[in-house]
C-alpha positions as a Markdown table, in Angstrom:
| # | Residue | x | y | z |
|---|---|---|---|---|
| 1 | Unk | 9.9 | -13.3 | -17.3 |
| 2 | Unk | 7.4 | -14.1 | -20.5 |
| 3 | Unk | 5.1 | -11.1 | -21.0 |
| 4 | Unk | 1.9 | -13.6 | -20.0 |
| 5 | Unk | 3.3 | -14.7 | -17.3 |
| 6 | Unk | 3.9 | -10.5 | -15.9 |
| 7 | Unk | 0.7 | -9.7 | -16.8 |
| 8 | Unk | -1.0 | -12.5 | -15.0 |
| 9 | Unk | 0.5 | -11.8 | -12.1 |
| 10 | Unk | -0.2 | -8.2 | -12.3 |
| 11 | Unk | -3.9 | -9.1 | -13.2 |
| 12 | Unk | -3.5 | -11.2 | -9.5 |
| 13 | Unk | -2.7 | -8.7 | -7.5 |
| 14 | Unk | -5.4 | -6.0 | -9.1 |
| 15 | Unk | -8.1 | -8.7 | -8.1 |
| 16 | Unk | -6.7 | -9.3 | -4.7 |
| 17 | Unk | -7.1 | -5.6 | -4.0 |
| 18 | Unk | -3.0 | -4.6 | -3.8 |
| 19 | Unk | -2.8 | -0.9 | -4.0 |
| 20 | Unk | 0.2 | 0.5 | -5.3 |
| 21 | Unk | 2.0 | 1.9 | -2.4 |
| 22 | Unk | 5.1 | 3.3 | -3.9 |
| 23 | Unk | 6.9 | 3.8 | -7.4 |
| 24 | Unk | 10.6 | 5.1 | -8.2 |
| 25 | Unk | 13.3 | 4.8 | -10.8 |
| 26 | Unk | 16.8 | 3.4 | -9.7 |
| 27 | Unk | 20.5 | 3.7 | -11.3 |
| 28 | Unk | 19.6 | 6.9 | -13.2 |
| 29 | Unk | 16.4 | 5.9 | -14.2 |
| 30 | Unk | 17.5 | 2.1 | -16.1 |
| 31 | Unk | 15.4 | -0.2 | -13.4 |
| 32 | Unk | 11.4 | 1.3 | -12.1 |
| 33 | Unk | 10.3 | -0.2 | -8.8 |
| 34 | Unk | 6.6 | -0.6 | -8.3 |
| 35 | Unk | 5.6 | -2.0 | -4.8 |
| 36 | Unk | 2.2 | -3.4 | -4.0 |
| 37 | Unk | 1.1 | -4.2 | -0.6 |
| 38 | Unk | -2.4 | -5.4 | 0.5 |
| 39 | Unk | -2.5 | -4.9 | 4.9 |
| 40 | Unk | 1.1 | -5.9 | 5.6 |
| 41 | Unk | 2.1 | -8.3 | 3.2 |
| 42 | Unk | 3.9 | -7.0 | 0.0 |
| 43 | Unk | 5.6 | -7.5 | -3.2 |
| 44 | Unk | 7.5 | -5.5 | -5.7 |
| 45 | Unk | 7.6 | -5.0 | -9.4 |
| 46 | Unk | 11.2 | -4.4 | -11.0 |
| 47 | Unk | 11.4 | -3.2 | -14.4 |
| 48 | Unk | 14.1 | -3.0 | -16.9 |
| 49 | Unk | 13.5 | -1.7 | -20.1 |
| 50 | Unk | 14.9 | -2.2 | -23.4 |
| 51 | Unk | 15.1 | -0.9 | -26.7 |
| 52 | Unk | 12.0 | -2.9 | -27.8 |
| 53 | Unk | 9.8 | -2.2 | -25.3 |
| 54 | Unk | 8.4 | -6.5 | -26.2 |
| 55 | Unk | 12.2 | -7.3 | -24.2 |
| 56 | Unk | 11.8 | -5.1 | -21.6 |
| 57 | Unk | 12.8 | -7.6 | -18.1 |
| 58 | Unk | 10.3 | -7.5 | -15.3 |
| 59 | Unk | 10.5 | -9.8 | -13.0 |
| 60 | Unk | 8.5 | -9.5 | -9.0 |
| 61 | Unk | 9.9 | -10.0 | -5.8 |
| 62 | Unk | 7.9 | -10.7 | -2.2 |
| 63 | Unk | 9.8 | -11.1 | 1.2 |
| 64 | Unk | 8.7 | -13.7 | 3.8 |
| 65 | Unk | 7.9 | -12.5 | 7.2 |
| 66 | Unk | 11.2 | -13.3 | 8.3 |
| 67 | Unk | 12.5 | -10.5 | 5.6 |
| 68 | Unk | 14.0 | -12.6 | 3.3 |
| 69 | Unk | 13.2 | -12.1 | -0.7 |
| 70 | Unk | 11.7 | -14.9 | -2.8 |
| 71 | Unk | 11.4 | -14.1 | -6.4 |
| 72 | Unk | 8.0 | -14.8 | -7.7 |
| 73 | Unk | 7.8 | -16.4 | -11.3 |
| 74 | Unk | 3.4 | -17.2 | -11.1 |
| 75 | Unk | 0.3 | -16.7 | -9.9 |
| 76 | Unk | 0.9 | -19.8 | -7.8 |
| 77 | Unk | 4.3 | -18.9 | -6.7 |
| 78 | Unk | 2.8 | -15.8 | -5.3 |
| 79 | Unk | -0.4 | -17.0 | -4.3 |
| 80 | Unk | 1.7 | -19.6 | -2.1 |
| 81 | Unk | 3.7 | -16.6 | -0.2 |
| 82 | Unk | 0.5 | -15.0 | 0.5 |
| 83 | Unk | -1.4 | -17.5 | 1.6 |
| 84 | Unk | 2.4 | -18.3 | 3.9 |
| 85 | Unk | 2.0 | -14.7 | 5.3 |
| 86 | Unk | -1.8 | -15.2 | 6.5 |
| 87 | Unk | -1.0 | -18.8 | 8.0 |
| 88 | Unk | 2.0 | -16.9 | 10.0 |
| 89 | Unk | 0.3 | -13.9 | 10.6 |
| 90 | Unk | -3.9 | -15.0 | 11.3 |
| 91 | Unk | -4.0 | -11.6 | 13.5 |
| 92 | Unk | -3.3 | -9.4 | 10.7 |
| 93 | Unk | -6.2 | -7.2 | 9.8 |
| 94 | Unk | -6.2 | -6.6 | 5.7 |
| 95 | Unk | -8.4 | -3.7 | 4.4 |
């Protein structure tokens, strides 16, 4: 994913009010996981690095409420899934 296109989605999810809920490294510390949520709905941030930290691959991944995984690639993408979650989920409280 293009650097603008990360960090718009990460300026998204600041704005919506997403706290970080958890954060680890996977297979010896090559990938970092970042996950999100705001009430119940979720997303996660993968990161790969690289040698030149302008390649490094992020990429951010929300699940529907019937647990599958989508791949997010904008704003829209994961304003869409969101907006999904509420419409199947009106009862939820968000904080």
């Amino acid at each position: 994913m293009k650097r603008n296109r990360a960090l718009s989605i990460k300026n998204w999810i600041k704005t919506m009010g997403f706290e970080l809920t958890k954060s680890h490294l996977l297979n010896h510390r090559t990938k970092k996981l970042k996950y999100y949520t705001l009430g119940n709905f979720g997303v996660y941030e993968e990161i790969t690095p690289a040698r030149v930290p302008s390649e490094k691959k992020q990429k951010f991944i929300s699940w529907t409420p019937w647990g599958d995984s989508i791949e997010v690639h904008s704003v829209k993408e994961l304003s869409t899934a969101y907006e999904e979650f509420i419409n199947y989920n009106p009862s939820v409280v968000l904080n």
